[in-house]
C-alpha positions as CSV (number, residue, x, y, z in Angstrom):
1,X,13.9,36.6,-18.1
2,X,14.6,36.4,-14.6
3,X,16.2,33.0,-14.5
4,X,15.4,30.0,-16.3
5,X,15.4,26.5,-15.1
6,X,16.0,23.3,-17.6
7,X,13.2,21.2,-18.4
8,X,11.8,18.1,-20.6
9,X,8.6,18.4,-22.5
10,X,7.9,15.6,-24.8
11,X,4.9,16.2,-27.4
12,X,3.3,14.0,-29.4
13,X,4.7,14.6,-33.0
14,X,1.3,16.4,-34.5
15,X,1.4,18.3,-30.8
16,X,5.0,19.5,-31.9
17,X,4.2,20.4,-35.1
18,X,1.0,22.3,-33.8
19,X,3.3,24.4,-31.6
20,X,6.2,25.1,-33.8
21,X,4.0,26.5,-36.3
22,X,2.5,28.6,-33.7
23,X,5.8,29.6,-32.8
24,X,6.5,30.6,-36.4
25,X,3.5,32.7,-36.7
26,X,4.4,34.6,-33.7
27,X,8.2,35.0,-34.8
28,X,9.2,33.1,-31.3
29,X,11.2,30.2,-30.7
30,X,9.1,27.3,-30.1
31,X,10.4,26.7,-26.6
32,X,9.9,29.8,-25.6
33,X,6.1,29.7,-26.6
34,X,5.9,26.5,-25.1
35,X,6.7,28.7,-21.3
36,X,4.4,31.2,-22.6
37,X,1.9,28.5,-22.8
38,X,2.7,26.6,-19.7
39,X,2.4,29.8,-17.4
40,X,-0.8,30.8,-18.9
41,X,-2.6,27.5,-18.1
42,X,-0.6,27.7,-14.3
43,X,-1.9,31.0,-13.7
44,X,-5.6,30.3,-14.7
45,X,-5.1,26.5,-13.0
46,X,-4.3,29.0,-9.7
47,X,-7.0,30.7,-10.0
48,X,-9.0,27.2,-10.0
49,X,-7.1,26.5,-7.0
50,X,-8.1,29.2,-4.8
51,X,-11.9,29.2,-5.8
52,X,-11.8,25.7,-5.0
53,X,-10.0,26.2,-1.5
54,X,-12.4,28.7,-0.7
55,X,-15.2,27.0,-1.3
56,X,-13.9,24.2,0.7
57,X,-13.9,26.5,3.6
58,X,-17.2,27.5,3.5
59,X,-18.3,23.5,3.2
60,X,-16.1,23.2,6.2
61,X,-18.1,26.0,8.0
62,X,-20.9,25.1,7.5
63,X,-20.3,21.5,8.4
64,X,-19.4,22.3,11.9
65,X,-17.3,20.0,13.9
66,X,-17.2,16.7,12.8
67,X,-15.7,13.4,15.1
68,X,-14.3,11.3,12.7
69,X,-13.6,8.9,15.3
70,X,-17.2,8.4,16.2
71,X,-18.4,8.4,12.3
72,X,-16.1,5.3,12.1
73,X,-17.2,3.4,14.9
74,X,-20.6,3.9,14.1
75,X,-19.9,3.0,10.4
76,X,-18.0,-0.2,11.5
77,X,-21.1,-1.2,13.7
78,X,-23.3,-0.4,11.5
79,X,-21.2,-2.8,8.5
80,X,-21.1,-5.3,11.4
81,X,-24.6,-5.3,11.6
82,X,-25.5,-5.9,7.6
83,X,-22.9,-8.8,7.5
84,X,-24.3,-10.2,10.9
C-alpha cells in the first residue's frame, strides 16, 4: 500500500458481522476488505460521474444560450400576474 490515511466507519452490528465473515472467507482482515470495498463502489461511482457530466454537456449544447436574468423577470411577472 502506497500510504494509508486513518478513518472511522461505523456499521450497523449485522453490517459488521456481514463483513467480518466476508473477511474470514477471503483470509483478509476485515478493515482491509472494508477499503477493498470502499474503492470498488468509488471507482464504479466515478464512472457514474463522468457519464452523468457528459451528458450534462450535451443538454447544455443543445440548450443553447440561456439568460437567466430574463427567465426570472419574466417568471416574476408572470407570478405577479396570477396573484394580481
Amino acid at each position: 500500500m502506497a500510504g494509508s490515511a486513518a478513518r472511522t466507519i461505523t456499521l450497523a452490528e449485522d453490517s459488521y458481522a456481514l463483513l467480518a465473515r466476508e473477511a474470514q472467507r477471503r483470509g483478509i482482515d476485515p478493515d482491509a476488505l472494508a477499503g477493498e470495498l470502499l474503492r470498488a463502489d468509488l471507482a464504479s461511482a466515478q464512472g457514474d460521474l463522468e457519464n452523468a457530466l457528459t451528458g450534462l454537456a450535451g443538454l447544455r449544447d443543445r440548450l443553447g444560450e440561456i439568460d437567466g436574468l430574463a427567465l426570472a423577470c419574466d417568471a416574476r411577472g408572470e407570478l405577479e400576474r396570477r396573484v394580481a
